[in-house]
C-alpha positions as CSV (number, residue, x, y, z in Angstrom):
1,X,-14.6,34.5,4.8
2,X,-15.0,32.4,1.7
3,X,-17.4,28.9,1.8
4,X,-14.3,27.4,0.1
5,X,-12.3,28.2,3.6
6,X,-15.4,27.5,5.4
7,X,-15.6,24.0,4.3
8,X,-11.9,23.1,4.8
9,X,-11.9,24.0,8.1
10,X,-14.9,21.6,8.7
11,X,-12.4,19.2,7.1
12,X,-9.8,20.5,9.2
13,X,-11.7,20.0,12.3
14,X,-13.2,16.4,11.3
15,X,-9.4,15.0,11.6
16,X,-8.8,16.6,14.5
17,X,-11.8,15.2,16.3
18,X,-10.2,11.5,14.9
19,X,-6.6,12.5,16.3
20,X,-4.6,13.7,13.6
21,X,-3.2,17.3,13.8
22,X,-4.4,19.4,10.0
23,X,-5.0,23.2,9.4
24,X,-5.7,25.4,6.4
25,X,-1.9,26.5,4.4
26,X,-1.8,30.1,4.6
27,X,-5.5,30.9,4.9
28,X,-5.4,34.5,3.9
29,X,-3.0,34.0,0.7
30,X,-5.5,31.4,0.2
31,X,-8.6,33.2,0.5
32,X,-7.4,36.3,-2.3
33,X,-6.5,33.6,-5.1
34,X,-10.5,32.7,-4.7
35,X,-11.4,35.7,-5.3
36,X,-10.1,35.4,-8.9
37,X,-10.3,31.6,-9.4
38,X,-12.5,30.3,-12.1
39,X,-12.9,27.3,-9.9
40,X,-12.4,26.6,-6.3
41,X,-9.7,24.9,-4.8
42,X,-8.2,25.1,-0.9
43,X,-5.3,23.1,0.1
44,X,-4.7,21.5,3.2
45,X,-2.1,20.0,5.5
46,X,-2.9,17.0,7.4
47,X,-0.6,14.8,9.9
48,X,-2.9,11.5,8.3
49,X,-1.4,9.5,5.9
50,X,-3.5,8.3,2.1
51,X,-5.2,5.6,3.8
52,X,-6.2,7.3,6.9
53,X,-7.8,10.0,4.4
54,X,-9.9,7.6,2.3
55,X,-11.4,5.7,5.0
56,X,-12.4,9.3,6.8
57,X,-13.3,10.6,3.2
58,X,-15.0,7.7,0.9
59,X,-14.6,10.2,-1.9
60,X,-10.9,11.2,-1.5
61,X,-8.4,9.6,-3.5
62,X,-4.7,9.1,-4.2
63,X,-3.1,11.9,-5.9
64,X,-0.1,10.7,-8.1
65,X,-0.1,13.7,-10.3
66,X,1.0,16.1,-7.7
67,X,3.2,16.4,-4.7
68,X,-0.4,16.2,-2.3
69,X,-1.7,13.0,-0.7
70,X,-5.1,13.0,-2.1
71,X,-7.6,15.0,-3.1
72,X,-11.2,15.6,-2.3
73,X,-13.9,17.1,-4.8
74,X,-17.0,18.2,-2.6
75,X,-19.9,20.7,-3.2
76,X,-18.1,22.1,-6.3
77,X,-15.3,23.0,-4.2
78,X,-11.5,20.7,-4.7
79,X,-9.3,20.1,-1.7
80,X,-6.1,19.2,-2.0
81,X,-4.3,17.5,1.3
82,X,-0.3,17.7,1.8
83,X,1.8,16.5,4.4
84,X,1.9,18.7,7.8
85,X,5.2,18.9,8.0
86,X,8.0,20.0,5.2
87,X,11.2,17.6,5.0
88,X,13.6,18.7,8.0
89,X,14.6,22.3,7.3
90,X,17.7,24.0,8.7
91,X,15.3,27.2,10.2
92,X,11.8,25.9,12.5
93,X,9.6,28.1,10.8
94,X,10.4,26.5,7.4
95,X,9.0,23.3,8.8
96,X,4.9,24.8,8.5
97,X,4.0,24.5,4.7
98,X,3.3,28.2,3.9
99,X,3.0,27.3,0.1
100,X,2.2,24.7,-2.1
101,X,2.4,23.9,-5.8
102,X,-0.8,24.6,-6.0
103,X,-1.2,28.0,-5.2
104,X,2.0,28.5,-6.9
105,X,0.1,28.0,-9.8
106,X,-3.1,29.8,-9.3
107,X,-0.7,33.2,-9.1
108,X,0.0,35.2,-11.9
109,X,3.0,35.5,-13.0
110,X,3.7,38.6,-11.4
111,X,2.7,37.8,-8.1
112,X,4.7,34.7,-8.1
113,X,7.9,36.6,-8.5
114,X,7.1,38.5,-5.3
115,X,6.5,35.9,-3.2
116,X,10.0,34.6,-4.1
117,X,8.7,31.2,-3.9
118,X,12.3,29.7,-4.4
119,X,13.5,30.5,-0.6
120,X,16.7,31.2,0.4
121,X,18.8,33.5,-1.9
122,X,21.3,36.1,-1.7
123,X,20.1,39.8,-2.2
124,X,20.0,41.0,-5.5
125,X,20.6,44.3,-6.6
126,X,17.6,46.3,-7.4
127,X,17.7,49.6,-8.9
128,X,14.0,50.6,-8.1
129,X,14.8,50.6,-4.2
130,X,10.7,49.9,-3.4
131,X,11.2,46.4,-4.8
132,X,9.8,44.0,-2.5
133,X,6.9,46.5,-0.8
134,X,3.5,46.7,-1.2
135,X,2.4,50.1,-2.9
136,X,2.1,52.9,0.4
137,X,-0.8,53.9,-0.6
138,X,-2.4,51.6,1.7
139,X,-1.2,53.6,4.5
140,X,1.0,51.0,5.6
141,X,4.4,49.8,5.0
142,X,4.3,46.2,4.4
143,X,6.7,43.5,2.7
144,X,5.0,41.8,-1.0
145,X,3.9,38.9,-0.5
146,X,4.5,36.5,1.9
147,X,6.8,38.7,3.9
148,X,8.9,35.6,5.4
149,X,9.5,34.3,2.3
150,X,10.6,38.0,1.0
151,X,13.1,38.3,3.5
152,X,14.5,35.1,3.0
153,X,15.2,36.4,-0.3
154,X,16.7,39.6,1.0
155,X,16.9,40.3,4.9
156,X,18.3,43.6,4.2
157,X,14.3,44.5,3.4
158,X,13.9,44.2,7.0
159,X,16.0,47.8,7.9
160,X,14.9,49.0,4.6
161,X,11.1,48.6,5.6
162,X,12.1,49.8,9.2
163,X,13.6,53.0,7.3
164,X,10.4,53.8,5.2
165,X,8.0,53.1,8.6
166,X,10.2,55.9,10.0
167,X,10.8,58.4,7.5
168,X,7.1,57.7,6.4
169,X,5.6,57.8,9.8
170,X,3.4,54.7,8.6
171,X,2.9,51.6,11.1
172,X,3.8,48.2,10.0
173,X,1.6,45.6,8.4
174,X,1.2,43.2,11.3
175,X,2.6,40.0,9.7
176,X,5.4,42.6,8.2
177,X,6.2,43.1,11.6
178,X,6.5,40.1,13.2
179,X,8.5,38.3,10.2
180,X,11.2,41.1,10.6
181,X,11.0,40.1,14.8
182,X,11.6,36.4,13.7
183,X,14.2,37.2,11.3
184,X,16.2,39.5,13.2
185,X,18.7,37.6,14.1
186,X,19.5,36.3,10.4
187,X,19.2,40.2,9.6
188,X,22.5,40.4,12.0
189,X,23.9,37.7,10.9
190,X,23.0,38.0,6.8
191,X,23.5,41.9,6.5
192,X,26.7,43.9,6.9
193,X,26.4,47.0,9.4
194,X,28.0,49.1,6.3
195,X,24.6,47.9,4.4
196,X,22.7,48.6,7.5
197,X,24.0,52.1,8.1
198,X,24.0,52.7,4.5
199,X,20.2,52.5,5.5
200,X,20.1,54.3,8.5
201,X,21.7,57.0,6.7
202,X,18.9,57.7,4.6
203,X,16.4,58.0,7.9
204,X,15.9,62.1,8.6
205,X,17.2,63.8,11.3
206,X,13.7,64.0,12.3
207,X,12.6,60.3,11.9
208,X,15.7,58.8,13.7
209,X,13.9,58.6,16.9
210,X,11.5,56.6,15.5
211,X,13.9,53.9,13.1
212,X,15.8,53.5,16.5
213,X,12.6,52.5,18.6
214,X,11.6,50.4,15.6
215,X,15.1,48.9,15.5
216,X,14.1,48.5,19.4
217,X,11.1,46.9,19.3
218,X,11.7,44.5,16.1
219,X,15.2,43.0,18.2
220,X,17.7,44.3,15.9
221,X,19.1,47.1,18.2
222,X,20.1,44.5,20.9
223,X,22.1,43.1,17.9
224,X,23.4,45.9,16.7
225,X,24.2,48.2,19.0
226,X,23.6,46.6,22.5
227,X,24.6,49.3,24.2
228,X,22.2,51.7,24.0
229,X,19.6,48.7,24.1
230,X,20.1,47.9,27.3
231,X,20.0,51.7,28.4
232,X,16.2,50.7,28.4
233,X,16.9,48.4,31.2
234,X,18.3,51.5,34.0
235,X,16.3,54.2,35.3
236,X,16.8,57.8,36.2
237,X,14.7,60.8,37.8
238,X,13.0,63.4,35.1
239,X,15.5,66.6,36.0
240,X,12.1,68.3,37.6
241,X,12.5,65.2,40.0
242,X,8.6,64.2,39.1
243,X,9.0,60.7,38.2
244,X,11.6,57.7,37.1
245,X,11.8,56.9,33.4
246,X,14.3,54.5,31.7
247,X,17.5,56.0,30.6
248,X,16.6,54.7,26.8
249,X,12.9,56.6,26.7
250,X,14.7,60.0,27.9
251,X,17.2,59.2,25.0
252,X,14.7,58.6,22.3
253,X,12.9,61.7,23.6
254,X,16.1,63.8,23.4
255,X,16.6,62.6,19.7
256,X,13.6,63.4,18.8
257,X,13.7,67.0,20.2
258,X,17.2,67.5,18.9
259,X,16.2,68.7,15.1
260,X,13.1,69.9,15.6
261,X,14.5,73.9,15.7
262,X,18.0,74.9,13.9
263,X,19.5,71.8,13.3
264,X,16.8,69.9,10.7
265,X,19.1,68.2,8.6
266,X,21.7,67.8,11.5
267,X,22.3,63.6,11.1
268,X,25.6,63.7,12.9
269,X,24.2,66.1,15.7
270,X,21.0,63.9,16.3
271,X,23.4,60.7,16.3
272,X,25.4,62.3,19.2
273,X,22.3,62.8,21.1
274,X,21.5,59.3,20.6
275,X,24.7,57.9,22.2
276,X,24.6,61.5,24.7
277,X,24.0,59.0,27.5
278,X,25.2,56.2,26.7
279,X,27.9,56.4,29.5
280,X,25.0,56.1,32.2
281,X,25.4,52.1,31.3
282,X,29.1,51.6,32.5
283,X,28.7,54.5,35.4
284,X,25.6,53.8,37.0
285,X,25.4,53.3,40.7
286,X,22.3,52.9,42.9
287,X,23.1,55.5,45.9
288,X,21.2,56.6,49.1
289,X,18.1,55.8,47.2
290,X,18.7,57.4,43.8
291,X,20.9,56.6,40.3
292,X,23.7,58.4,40.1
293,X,26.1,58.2,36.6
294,X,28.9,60.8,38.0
295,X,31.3,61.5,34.5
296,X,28.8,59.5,32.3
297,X,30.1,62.0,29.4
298,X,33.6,61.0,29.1
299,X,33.1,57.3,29.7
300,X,30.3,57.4,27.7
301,X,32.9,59.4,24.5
302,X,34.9,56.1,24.6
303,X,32.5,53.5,24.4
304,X,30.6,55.5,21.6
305,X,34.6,55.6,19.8
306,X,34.4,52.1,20.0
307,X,30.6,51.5,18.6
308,X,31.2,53.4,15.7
309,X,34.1,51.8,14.7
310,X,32.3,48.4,15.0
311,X,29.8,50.2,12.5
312,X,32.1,51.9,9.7
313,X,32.1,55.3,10.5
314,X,34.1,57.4,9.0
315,X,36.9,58.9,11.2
316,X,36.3,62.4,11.3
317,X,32.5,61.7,11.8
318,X,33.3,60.0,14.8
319,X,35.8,62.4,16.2
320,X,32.7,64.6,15.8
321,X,30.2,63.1,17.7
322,X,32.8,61.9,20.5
323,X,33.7,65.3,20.6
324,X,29.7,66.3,21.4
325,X,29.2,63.0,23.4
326,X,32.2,63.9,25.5
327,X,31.0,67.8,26.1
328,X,27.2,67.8,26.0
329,X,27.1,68.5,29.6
330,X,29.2,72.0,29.9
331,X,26.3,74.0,28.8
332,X,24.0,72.6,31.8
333,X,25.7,74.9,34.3
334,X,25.6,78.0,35.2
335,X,28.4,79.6,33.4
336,X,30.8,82.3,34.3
337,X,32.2,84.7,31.8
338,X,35.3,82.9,31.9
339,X,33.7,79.8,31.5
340,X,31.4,81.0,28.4
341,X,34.6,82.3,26.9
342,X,36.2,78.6,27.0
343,X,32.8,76.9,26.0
344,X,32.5,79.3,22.9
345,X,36.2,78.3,22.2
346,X,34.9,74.8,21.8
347,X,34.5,73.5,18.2
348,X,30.8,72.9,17.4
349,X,29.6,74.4,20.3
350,X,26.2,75.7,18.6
351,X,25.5,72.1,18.2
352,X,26.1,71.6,21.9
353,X,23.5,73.8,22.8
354,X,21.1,72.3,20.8
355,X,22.1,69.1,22.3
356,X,21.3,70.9,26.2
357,X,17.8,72.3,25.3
358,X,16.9,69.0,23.8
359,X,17.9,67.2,26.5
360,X,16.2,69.9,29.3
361,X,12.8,69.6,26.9
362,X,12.8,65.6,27.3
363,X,13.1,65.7,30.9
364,X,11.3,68.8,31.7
365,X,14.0,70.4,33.1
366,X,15.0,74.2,34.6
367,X,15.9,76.3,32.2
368,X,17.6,79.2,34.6
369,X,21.3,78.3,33.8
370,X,20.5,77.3,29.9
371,X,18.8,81.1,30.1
372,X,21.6,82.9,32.0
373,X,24.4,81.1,29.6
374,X,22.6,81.9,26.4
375,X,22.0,85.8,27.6
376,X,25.7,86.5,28.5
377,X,27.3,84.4,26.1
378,X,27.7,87.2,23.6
379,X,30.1,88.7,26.4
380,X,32.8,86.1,25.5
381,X,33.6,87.6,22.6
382,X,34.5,91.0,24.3
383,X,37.5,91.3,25.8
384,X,38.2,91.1,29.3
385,X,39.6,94.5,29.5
386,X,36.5,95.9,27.4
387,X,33.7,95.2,29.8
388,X,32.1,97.3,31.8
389,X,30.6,96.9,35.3
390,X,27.3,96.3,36.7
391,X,27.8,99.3,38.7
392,X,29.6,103.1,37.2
393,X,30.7,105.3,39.1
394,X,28.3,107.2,39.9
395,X,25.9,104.3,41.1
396,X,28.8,103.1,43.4
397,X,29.2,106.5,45.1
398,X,25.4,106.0,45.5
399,X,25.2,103.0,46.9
400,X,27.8,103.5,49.4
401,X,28.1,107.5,50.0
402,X,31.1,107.8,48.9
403,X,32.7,110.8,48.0
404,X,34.5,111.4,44.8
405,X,37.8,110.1,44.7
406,X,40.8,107.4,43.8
407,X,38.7,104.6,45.9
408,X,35.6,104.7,43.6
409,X,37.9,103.9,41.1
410,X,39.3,100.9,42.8
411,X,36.2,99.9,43.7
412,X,34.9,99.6,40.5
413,X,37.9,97.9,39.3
414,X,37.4,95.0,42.5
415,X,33.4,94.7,40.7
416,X,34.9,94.3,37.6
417,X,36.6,91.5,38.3
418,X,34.9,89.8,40.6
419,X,32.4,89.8,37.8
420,X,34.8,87.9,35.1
421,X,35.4,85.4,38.0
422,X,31.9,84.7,37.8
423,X,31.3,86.2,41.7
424,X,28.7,88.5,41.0
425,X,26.0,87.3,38.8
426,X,23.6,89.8,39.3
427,X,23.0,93.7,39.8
428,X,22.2,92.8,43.7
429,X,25.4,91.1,44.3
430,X,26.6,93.8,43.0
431,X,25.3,96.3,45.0
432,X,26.1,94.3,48.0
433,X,29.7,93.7,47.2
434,X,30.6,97.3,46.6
435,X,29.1,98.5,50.1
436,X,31.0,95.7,51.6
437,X,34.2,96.3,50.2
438,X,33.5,99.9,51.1
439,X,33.1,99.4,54.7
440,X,36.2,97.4,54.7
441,X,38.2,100.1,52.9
442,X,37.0,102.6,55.2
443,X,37.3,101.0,58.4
């Protein structure tokens, strides 16, 4: 820490001690203009008025020059004191002096520009889009300057660092952070969801799990889409049964697995699994102990129709992904050859099968039906009348010591289609229903 700061927070301390409220204005801003200053100078903020000063400092005097109270040269080092409070401001956190004249002044030029010193302003269009951001190189993402007073140039900067943190996979300066947390709510209320989305839209397929916890954590989700914020407040069993997790971390988990195989670039497909469960909100019920969100998929198609709207989707990208909301949960079961044939008559439906593994990944789920479906389902595109038995003819005479004969035949016909019924799943059932329908015949 500089002696310059040293000395002005025994200042600082020497009115508190006589009753009157002071602190250093934005210390750190304050501590990398002395690293370039010719000579030092530290301004403070003080609840004592002129007088007050000059009796606790003999050497402080009236400063008519300037918009501080006094001044105070001491050890080489000039302190400048303002009033501790700003005129009444229509947001609290413009009532703490952040900065002052002063240190206006000590900037260059440059630097004075990013801090947007002038407050409140409307966005400005910008074609270099990293306007406003200190350089990455830093290995963080971080707003220029004082990053309050950069947003309240242009909140918008809030999603847009939220977007580079994401796509980036860089952390958040601290103070970045927590000035986008206090601005959220003039982020809802300053920027248009089309802006927003515009945004969102340039986040990866890949990174979208981590903008959306980021939108999460920063309180712009609750704004935005409440919905699937407040899937973080209900719980649900892991499908293995292990352990309870909230319905909003299996989400984010399933969104993040989504891409990561054949579907990269897939930004509609990885939306879909965002909003996959969002049904569980409207259809949850607490039952003999457990959660229970019986036909969570087509409540949960609706209420993504109407978020989207709210956020300027195009139509036929949200027919899409109410389309994949409303079947995710077809290729969980263990289909039948008739049912494989109507899931592969689905639109989209490679998409929904990305959208089962991911989901069986993030819960740590069985994968014997999502096996058996993906091993048969090239049988959907034979045709009924094409496909053969698990059993010939000669294995059936085997099995049940037949002879040859018109029976054999009708047996294997029975197999067959019991088979397409989705009845016999197996070579063993097989085996077992050909004996049995033999013994019946024969009888």
């Amino acid at each position: 820490m500089q002696q310059a700061i040293k000395e002005a927070i025994t200042i600082c301390k020497t009115l508190l001690r006589n009753g009157y409220d002071a602190y250093v204005i934005n210390a750190p801003l304050q501590e990398q203009l002395l690293l370039k200053a010719q000579s030092p100078d530290v301004d403070i903020a003080c609840e004592s008025n002129v007088d007050t000063l000059i009796k606790l400092f003999p050497k402080a005097r009236a400063d008519t020059e300037t918009q501080a109270l006094a001044e105070l040269e001491e050890n080489g080092i000039r302190f400048c004191f303002y009033p501790l409070e700003t005129a009444e401001a229509p947001h609290p956190e413009l009532l703490l002096l952040r900065i002052t004249p002063g240190m206006a002044q000590r900037m260059d030029p440059a630097r004075r520009l990013q801090l947007h010193i002038t407050g409140f302003g409307s966005p400005t269009p910008d074609a270099n889009v990293y306007a406003g951001f200190e350089d990455f190189k830093t290995g963080i993402v971080q707003l220029a300057g004082l990053p309050d007073e950069t947003l309240h140039h242009n909140y918008l900067l809030a999603v847009r660092a939220l977007r580079f943190a994401a796509n980036f996979d860089l952390p958040l300066a601290p103070n970045t952070r927590l000035a986008i947390v206090r601005a959220s709510t003039r982020v809802l209320e300053y920027v248009s969801a089309t802006d927003i989305m515009n945004e969102w839209r340039q986040v990866t397929a890949e990174s979208v799990y981590r903008f959306v916890r980021l939108l999460h954590d920063v309180h712009i989700l609750q704004g935005l889409v409440p919905e699937v914020a407040a899937l973080s407040c209900i719980c649900q069993r892991r499908h293995d049964g292990s352990e309870e997790e909230t319905v909003f971390a299996h989400t984010l988990n399933c969104v993040r697995y989504y891409p990561e195989e054949d579907f990269h670039y897939d930004w509609l497909g990885t939306m879909a699994m965002l909003f996959h469960d969002v049904g569980k909100l409207f259809t949850g019920e607490f039952f003999n102990g457990q959660w229970n969100y019986y036909q969570h998929h087509r409540v949960g198609a609706k209420v993504t129709r109407k978020i989207l709207r709210r956020l300027h989707f195009a139509p036929e990208d949200i027919d899409l992904i109410c389309h994949l909301v409303n079947n995710h949960m077809r290729f969980h079961f263990m289909l039948t050859d008739r049912g494989l044939r109507r899931f592969k008559g689905l639109d989209e439906y490679p998409r929904l099968i990305a959208m089962t593994r991911a989901d069986l990944r993030a819960g740590n789920g069985s994968y014997t039906s999502f096996n058996h479906n993906l091993k048969y389902l090239g049988r959907a595109e034979t045709p009924e009348q094409m496909l053969e038995p698990l059993l010939n003819g000669n294995e059936i005479m085997q099995e049940t010591q037949l002879s040859p004969g018109p029976l054999v035949g009708v047996i294997r016909e029975a197999l067959l289609q019991a088979q397409i019924a989705g009845k016999i799943p197996d070579r063993e059932a097989a085996i077992t229903f050909v004996k049995t329908y033999a013994l019946r015949a024969v009888g």
